[in-house]
CHARMM internal coordinates of N, CA and C (Angstrom, degrees):
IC EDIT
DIST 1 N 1 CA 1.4559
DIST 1 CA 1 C 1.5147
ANGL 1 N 1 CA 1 C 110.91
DIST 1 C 2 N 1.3909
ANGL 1 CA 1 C 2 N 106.83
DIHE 1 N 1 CA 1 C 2 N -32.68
DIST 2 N 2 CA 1.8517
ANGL 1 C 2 N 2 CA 109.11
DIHE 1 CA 1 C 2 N 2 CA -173.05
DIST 2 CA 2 C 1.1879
ANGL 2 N 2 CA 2 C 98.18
DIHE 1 C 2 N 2 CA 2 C -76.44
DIST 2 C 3 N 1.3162
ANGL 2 CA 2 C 3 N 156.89
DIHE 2 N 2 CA 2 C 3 N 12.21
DIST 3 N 3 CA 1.4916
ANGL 2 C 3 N 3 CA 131.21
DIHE 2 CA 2 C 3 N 3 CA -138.26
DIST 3 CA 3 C 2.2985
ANGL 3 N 3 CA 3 C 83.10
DIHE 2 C 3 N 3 CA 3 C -157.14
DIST 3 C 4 N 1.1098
ANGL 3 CA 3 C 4 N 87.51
DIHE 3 N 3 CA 3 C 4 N -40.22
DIST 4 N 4 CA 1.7582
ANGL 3 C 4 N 4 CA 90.35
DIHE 3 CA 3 C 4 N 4 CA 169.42
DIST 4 CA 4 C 1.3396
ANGL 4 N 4 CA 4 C 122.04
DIHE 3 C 4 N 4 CA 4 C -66.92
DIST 4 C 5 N 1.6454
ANGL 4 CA 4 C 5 N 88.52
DIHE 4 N 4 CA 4 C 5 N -51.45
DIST 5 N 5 CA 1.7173
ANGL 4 C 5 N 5 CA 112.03
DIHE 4 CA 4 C 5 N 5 CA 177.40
DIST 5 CA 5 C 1.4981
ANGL 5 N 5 CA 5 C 110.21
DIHE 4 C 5 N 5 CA 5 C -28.50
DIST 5 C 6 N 1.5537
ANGL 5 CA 5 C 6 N 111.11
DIHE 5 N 5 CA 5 C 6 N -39.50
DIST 6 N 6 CA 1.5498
ANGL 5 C 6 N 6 CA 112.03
DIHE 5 CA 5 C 6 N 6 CA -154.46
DIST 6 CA 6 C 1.7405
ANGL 6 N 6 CA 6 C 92.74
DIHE 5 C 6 N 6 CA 6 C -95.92
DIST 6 C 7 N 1.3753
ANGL 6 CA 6 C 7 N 128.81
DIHE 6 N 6 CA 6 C 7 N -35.04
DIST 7 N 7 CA 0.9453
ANGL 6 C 7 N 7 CA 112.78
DIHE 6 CA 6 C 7 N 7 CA 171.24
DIST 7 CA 7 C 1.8495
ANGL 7 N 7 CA 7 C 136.21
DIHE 6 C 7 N 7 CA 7 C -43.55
DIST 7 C 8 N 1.0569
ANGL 7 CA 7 C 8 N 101.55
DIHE 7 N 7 CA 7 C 8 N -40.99
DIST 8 N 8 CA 1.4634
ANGL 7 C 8 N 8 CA 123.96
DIHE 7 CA 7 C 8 N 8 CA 169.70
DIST 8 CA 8 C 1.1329
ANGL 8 N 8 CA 8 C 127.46
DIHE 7 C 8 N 8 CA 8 C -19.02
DIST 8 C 9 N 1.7839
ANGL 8 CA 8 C 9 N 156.91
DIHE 8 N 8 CA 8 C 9 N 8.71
DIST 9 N 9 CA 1.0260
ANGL 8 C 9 N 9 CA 161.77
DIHE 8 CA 8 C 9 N 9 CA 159.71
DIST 9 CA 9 C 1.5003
ANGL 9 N 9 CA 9 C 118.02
DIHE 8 C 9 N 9 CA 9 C 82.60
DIST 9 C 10 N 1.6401
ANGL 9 CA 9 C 10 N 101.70
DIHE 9 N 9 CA 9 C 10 N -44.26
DIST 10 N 10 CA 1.6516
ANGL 9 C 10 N 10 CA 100.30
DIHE 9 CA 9 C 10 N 10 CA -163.57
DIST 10 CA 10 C 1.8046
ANGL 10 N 10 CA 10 C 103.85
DIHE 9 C 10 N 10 CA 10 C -158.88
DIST 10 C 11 N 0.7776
ANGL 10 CA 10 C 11 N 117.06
DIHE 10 N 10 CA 10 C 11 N 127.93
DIST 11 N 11 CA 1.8030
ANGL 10 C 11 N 11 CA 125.62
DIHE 10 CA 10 C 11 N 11 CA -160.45
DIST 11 CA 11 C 1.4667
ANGL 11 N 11 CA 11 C 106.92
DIHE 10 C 11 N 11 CA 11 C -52.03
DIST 11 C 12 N 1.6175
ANGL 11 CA 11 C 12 N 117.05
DIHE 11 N 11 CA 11 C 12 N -61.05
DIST 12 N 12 CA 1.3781
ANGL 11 C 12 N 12 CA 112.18
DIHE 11 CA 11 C 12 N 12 CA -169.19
DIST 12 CA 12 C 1.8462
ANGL 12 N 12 CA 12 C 97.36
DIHE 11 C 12 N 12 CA 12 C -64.34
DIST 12 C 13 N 1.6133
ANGL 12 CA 12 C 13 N 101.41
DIHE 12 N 12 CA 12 C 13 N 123.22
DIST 13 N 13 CA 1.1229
ANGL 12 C 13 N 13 CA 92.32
DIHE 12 CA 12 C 13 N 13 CA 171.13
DIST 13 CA 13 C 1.5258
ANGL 13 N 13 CA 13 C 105.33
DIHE 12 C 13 N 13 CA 13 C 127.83
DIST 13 C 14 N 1.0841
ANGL 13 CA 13 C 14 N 120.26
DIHE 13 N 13 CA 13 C 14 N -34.99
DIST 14 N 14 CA 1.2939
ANGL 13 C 14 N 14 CA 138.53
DIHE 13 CA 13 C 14 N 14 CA -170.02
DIST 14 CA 14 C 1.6727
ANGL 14 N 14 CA 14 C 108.33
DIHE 13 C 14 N 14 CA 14 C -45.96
DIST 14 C 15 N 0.8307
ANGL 14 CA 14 C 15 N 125.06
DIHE 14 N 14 CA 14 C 15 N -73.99
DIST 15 N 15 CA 1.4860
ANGL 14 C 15 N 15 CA 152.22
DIHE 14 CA 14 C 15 N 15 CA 166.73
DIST 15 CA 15 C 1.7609
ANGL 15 N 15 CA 15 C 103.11
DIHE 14 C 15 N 15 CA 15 C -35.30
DIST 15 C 16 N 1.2221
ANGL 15 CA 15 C 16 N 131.99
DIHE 15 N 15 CA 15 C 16 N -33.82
DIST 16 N 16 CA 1.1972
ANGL 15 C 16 N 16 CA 118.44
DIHE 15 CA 15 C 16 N 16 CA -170.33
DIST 16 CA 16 C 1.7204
ANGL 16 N 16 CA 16 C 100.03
DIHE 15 C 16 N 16 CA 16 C -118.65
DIST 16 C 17 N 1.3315
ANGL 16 CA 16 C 17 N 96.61
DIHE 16 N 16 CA 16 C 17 N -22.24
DIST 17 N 17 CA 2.1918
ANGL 16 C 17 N 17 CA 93.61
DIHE 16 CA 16 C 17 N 17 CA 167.55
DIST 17 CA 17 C 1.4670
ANGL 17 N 17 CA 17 C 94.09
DIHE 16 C 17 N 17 CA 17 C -72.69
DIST 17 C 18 N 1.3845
ANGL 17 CA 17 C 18 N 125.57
DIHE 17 N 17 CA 17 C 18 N -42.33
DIST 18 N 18 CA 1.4940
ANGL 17 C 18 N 18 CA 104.03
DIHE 17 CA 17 C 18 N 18 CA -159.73
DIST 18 CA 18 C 1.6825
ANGL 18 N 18 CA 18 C 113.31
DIHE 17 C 18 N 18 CA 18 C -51.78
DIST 18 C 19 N 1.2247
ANGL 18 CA 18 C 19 N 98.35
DIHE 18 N 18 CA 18 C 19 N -51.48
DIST 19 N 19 CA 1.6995
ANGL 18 C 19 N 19 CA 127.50
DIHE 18 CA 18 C 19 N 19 CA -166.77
DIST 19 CA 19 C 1.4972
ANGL 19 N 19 CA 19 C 106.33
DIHE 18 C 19 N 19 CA 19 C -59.99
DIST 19 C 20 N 1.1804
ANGL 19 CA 19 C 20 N 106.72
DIHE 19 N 19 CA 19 C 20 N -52.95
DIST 20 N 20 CA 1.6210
ANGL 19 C 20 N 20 CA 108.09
DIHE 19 CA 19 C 20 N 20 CA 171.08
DIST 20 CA 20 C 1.8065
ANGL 20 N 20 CA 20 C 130.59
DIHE 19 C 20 N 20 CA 20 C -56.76
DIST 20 C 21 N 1.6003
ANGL 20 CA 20 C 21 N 94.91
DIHE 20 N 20 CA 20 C 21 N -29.26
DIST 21 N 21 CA 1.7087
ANGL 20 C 21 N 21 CA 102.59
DIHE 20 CA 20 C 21 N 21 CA 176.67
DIST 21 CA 21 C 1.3428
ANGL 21 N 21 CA 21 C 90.05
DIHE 20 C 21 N 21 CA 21 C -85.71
DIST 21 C 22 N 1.4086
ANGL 21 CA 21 C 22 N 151.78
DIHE 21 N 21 CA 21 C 22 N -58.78
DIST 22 N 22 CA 0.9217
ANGL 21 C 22 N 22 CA 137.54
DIHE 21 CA 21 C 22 N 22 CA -137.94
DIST 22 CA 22 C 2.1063
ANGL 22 N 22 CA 22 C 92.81
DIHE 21 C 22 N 22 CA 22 C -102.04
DIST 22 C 23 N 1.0242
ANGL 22 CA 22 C 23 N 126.66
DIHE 22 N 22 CA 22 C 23 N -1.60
DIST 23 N 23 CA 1.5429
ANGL 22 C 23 N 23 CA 121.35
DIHE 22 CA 22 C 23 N 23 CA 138.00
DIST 23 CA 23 C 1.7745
ANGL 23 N 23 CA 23 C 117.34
DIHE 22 C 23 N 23 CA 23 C -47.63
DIST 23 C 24 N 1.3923
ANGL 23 CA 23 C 24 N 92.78
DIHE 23 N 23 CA 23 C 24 N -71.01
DIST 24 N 24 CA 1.5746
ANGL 23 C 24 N 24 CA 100.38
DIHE 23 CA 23 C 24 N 24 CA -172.02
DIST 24 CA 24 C 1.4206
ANGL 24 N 24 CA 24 C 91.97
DIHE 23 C 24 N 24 CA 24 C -74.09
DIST 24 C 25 N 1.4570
ANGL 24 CA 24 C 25 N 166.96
DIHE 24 N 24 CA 24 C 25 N -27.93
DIST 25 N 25 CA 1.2680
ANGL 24 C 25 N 25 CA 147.56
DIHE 24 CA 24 C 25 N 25 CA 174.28
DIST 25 CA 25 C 1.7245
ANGL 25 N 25 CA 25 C 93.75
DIHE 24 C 25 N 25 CA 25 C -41.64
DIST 25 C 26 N 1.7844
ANGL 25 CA 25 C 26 N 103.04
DIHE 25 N 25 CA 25 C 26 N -82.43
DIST 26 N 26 CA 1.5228
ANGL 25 C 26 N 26 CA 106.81
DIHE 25 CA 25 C 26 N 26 CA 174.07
DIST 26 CA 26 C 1.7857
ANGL 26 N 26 CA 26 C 118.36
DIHE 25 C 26 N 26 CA 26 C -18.53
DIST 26 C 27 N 0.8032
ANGL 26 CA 26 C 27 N 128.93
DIHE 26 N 26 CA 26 C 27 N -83.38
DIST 27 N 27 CA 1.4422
ANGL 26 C 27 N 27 CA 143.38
DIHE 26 CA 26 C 27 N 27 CA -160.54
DIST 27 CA 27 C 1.8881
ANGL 27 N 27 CA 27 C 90.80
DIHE 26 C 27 N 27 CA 27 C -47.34
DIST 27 C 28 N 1.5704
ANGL 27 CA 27 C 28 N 107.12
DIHE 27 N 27 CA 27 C 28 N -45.98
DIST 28 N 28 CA 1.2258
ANGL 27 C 28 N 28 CA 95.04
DIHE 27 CA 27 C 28 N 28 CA 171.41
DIST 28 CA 28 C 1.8319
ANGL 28 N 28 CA 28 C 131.65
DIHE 27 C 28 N 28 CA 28 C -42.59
DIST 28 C 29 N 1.2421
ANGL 28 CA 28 C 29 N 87.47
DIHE 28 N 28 CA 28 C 29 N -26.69
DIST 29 N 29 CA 1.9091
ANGL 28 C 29 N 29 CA 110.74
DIHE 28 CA 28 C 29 N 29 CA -157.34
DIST 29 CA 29 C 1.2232
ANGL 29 N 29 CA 29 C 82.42
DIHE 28 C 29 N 29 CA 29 C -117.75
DIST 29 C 30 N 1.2921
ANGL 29 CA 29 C 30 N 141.61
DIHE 29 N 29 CA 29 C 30 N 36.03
DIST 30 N 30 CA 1.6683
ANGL 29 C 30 N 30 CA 133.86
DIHE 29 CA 29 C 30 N 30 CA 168.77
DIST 30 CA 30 C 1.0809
ANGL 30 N 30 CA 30 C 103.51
DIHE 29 C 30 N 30 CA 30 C 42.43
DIST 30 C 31 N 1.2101
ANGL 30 CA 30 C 31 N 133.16
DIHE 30 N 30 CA 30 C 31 N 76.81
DIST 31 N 31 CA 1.7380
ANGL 30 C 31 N 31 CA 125.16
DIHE 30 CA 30 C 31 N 31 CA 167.51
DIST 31 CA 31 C 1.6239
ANGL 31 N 31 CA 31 C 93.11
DIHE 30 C 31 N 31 CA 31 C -162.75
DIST 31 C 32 N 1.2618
ANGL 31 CA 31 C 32 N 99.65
DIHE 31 N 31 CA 31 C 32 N 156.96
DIST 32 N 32 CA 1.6804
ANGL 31 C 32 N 32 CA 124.26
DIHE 31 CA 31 C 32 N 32 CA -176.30
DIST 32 CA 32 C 1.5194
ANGL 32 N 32 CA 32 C 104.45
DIHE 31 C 32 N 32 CA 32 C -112.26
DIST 32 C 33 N 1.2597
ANGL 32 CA 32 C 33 N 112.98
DIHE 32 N 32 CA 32 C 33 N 131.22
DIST 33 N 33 CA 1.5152
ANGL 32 C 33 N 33 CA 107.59
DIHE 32 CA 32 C 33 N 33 CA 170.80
DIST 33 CA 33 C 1.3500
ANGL 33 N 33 CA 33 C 100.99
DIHE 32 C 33 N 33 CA 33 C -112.49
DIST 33 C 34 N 1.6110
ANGL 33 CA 33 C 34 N 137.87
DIHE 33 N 33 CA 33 C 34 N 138.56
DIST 34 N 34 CA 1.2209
ANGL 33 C 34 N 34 CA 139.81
DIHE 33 CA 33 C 34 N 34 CA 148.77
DIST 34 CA 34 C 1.1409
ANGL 34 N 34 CA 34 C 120.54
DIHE 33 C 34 N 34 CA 34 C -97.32
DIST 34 C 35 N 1.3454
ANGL 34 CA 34 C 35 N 118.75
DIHE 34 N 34 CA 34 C 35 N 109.92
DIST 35 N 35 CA 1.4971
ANGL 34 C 35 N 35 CA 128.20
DIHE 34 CA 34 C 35 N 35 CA -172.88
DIST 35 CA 35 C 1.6256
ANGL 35 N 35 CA 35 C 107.03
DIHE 34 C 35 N 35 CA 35 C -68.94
DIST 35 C 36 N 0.9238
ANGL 35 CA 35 C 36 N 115.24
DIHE 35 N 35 CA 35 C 36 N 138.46
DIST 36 N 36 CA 1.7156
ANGL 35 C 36 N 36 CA 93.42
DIHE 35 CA 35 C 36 N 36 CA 178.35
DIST 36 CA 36 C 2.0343
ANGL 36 N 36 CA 36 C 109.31
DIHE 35 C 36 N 36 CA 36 C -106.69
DIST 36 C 37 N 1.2172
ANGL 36 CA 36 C 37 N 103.15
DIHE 36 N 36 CA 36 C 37 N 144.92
DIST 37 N 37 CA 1.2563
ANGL 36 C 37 N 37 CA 120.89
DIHE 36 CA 36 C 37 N 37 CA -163.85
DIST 37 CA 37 C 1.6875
ANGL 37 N 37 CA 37 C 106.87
DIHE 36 C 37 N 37 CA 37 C -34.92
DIST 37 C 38 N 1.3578
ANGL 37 CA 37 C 38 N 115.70
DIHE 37 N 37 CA 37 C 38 N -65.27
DIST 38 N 38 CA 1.0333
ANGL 37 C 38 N 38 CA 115.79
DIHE 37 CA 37 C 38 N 38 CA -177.34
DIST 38 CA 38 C 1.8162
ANGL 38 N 38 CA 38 C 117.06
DIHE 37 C 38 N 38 CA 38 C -91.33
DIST 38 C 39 N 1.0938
ANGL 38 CA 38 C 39 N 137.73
DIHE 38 N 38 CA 38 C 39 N 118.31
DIST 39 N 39 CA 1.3039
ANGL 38 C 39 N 39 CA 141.26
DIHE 38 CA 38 C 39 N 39 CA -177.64
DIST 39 CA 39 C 1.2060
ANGL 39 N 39 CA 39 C 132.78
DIHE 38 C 39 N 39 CA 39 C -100.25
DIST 39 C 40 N 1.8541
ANGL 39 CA 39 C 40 N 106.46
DIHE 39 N 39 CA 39 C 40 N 28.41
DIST 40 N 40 CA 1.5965
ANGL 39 C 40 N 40 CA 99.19
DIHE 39 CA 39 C 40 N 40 CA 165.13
DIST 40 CA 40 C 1.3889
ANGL 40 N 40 CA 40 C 128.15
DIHE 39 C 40 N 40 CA 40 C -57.07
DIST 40 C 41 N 1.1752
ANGL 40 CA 40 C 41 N 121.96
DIHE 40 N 40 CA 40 C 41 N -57.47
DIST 41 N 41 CA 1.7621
ANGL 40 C 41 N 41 CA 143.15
DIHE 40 CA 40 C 41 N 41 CA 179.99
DIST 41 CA 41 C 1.7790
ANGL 41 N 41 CA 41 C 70.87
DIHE 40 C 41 N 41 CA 41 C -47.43
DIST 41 C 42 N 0.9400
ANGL 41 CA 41 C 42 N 142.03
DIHE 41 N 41 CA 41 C 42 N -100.72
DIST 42 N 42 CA 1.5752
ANGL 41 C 42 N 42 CA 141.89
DIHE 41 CA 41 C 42 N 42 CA -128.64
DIST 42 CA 42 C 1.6389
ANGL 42 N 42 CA 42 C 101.86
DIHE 41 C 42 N 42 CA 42 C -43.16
DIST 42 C 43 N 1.4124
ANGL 42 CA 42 C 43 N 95.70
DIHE 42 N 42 CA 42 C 43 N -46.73
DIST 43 N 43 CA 1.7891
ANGL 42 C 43 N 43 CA 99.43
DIHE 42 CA 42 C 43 N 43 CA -165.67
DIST 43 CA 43 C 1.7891
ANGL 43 N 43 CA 43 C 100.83
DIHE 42 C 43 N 43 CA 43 C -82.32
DIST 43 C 44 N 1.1955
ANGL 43 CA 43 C 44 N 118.83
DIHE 43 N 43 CA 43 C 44 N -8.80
DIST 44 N 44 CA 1.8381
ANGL 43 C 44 N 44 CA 105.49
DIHE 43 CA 43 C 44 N 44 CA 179.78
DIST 44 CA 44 C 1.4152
ANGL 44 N 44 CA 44 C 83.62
DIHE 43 C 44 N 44 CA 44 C -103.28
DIST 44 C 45 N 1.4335
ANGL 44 CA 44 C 45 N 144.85
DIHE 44 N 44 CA 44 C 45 N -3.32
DIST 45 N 45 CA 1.2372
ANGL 44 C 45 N 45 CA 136.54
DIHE 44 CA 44 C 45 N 45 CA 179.34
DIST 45 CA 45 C 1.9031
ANGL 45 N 45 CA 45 C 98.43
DIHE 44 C 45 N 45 CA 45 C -67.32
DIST 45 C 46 N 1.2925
ANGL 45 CA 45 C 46 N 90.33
DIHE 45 N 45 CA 45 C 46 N -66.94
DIST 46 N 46 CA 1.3677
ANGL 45 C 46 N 46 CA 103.95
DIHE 45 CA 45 C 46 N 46 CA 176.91
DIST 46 CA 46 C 1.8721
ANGL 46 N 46 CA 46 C 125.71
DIHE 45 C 46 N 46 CA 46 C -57.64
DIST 46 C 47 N 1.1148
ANGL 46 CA 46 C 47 N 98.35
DIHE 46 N 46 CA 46 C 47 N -13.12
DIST 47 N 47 CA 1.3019
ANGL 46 C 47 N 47 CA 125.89
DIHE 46 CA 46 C 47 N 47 CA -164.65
DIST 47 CA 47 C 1.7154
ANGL 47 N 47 CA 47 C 96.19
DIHE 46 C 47 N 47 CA 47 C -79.18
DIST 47 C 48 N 1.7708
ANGL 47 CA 47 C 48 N 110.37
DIHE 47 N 47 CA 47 C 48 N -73.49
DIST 48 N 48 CA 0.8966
ANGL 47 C 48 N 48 CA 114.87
DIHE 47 CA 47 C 48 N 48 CA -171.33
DIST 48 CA 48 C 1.6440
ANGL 48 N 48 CA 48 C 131.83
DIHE 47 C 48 N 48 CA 48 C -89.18
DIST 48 C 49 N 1.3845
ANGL 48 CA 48 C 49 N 105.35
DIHE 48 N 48 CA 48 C 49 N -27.59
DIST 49 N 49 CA 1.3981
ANGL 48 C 49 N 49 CA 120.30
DIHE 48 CA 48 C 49 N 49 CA 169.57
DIST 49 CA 49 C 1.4284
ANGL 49 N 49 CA 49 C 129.89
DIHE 48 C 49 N 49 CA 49 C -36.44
DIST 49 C 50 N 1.3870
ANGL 49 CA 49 C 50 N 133.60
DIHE 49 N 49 CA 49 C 50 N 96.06
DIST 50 N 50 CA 1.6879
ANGL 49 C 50 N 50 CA 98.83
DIHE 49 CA 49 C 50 N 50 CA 155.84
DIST 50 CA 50 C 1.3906
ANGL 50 N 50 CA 50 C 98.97
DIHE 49 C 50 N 50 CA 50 C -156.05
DIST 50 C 51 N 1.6560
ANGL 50 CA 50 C 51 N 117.65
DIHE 50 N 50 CA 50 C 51 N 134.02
DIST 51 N 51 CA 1.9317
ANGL 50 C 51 N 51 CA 102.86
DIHE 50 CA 50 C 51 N 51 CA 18.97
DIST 51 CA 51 C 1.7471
ANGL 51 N 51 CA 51 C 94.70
DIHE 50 C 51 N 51 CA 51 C -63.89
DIST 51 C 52 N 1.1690
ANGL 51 CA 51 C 52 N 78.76
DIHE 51 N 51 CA 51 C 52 N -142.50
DIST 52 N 52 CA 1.7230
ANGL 51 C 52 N 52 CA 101.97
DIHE 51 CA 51 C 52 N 52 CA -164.74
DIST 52 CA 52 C 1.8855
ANGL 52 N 52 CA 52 C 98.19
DIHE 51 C 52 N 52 CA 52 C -116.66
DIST 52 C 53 N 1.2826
ANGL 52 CA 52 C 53 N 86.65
DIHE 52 N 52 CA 52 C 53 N 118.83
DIST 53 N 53 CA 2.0007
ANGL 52 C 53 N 53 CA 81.18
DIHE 52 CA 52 C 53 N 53 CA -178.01
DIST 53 CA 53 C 1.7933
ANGL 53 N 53 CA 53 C 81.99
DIHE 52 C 53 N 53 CA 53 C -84.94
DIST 53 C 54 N 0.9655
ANGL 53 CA 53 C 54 N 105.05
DIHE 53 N 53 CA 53 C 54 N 114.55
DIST 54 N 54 CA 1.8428
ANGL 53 C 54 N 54 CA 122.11
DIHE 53 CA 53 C 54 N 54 CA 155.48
DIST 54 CA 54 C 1.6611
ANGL 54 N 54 CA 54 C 132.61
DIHE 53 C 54 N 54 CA 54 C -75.87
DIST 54 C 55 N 2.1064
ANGL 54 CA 54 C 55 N 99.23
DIHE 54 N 54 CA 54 C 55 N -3.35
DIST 55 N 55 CA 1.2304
ANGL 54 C 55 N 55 CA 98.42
DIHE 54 CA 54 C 55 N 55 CA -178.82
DIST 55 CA 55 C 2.1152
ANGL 55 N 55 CA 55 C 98.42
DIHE 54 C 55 N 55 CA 55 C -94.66
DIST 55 C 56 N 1.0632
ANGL 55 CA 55 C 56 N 71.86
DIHE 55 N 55 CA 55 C 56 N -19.87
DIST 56 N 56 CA 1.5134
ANGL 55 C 56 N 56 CA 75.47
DIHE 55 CA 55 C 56 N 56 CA -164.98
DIST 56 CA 56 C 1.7721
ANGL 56 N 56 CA 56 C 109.19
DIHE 55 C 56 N 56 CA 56 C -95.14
DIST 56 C 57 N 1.5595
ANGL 56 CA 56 C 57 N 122.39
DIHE 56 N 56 CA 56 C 57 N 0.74
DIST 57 N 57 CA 1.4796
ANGL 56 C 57 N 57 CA 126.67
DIHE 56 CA 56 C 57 N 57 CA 137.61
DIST 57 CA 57 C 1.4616
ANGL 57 N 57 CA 57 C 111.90
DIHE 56 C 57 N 57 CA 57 C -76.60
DIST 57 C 58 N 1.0156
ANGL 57 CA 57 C 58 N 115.77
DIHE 57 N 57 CA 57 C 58 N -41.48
DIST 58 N 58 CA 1.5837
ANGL 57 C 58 N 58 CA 103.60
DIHE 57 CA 57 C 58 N 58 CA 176.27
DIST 58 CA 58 C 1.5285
ANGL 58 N 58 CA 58 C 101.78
DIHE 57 C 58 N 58 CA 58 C -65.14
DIST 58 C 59 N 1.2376
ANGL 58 CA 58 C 59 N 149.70
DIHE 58 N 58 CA 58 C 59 N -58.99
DIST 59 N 59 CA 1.6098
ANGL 58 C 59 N 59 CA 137.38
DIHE 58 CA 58 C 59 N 59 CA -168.71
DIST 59 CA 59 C 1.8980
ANGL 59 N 59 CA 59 C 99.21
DIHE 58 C 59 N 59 CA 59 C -52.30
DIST 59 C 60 N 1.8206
ANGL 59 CA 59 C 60 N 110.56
DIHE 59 N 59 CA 59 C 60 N -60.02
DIST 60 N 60 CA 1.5904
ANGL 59 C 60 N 60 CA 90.75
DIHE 59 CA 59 C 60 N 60 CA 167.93
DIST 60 CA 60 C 1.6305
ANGL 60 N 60 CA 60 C 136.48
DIHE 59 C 60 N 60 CA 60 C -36.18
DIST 60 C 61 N 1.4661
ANGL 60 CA 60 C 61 N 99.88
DIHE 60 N 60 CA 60 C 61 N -47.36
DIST 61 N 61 CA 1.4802
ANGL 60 C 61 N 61 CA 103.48
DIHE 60 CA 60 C 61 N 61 CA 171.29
DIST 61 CA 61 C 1.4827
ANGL 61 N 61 CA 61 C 130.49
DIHE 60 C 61 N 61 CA 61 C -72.92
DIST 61 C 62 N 1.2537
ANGL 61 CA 61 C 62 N 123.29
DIHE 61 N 61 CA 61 C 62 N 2.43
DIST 62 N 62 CA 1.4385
ANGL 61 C 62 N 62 CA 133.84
DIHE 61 CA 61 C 62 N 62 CA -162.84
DIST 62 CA 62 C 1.5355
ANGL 62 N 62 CA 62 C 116.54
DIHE 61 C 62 N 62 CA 62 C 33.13
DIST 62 C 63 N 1.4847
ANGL 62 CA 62 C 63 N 97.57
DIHE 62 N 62 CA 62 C 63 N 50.39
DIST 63 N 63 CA 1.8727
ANGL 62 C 63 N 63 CA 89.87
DIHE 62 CA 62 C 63 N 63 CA 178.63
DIST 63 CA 63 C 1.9687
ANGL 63 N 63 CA 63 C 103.22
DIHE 62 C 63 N 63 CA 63 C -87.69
DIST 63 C 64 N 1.2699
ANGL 63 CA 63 C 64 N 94.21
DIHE 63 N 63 CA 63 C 64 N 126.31
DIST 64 N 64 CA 1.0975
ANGL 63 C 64 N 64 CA 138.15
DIHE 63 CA 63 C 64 N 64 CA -149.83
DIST 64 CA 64 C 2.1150
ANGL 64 N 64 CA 64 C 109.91
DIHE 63 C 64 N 64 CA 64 C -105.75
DIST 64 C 65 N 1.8170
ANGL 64 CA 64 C 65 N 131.37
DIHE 64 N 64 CA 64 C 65 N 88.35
DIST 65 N 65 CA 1.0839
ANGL 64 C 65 N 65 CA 102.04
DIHE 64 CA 64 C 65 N 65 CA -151.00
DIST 65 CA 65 C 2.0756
ANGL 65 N 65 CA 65 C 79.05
DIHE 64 C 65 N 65 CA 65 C -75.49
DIST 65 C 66 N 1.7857
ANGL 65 CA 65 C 66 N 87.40
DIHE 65 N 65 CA 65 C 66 N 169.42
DIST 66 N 66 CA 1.7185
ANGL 65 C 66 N 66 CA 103.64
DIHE 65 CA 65 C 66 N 66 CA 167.01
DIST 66 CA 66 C 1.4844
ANGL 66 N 66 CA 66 C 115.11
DIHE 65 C 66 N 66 CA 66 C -93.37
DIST 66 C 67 N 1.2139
ANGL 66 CA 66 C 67 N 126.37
DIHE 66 N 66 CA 66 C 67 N 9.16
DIST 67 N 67 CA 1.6695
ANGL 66 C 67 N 67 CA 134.37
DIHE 66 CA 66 C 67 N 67 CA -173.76
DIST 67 CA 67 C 1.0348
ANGL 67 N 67 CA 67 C 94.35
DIHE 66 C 67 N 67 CA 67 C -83.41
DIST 67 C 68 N 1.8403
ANGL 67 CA 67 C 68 N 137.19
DIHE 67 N 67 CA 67 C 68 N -27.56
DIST 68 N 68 CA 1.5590
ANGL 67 C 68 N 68 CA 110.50
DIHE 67 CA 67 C 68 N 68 CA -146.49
DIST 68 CA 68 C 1.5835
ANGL 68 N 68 CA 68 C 95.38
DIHE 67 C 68 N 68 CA 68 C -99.37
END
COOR INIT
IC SEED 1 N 1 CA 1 C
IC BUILD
């Protein structure tokens, strides 16, 4: 998400284009992402991590595959 985020063209907005392409990316790849309402833990996840454990943003995010 941090690394898209910056791609994005123009700030207001940023935060809800990211989430939405990378929704429909998922759905592409049969999987559901649930963003969760509030996103502190997500952003000190990203904040503090590196590398980046990605198994343990995906359990924050509840991405979810749709095959099972």
């Amino acid at each position: 998400m941090d690394n898209i985020n910056e791609y994005h063209p123009f700030r207001e907005g940023n935060g809800r284009s990211t989430k939405t392409f990378l929704q429909l990316l998922a759905i592409q790849h049969h999987q559901y992402i649930n963003f969760p309402r509030h996103q502190d833990q997500l952003v000190d996840a990203f904040n503090q991590a590196t590398p980046i454990d990605y198994a343990a943003l995906g359990r924050m995010l509840g991405v979810q595959n749709r095959d099972e």
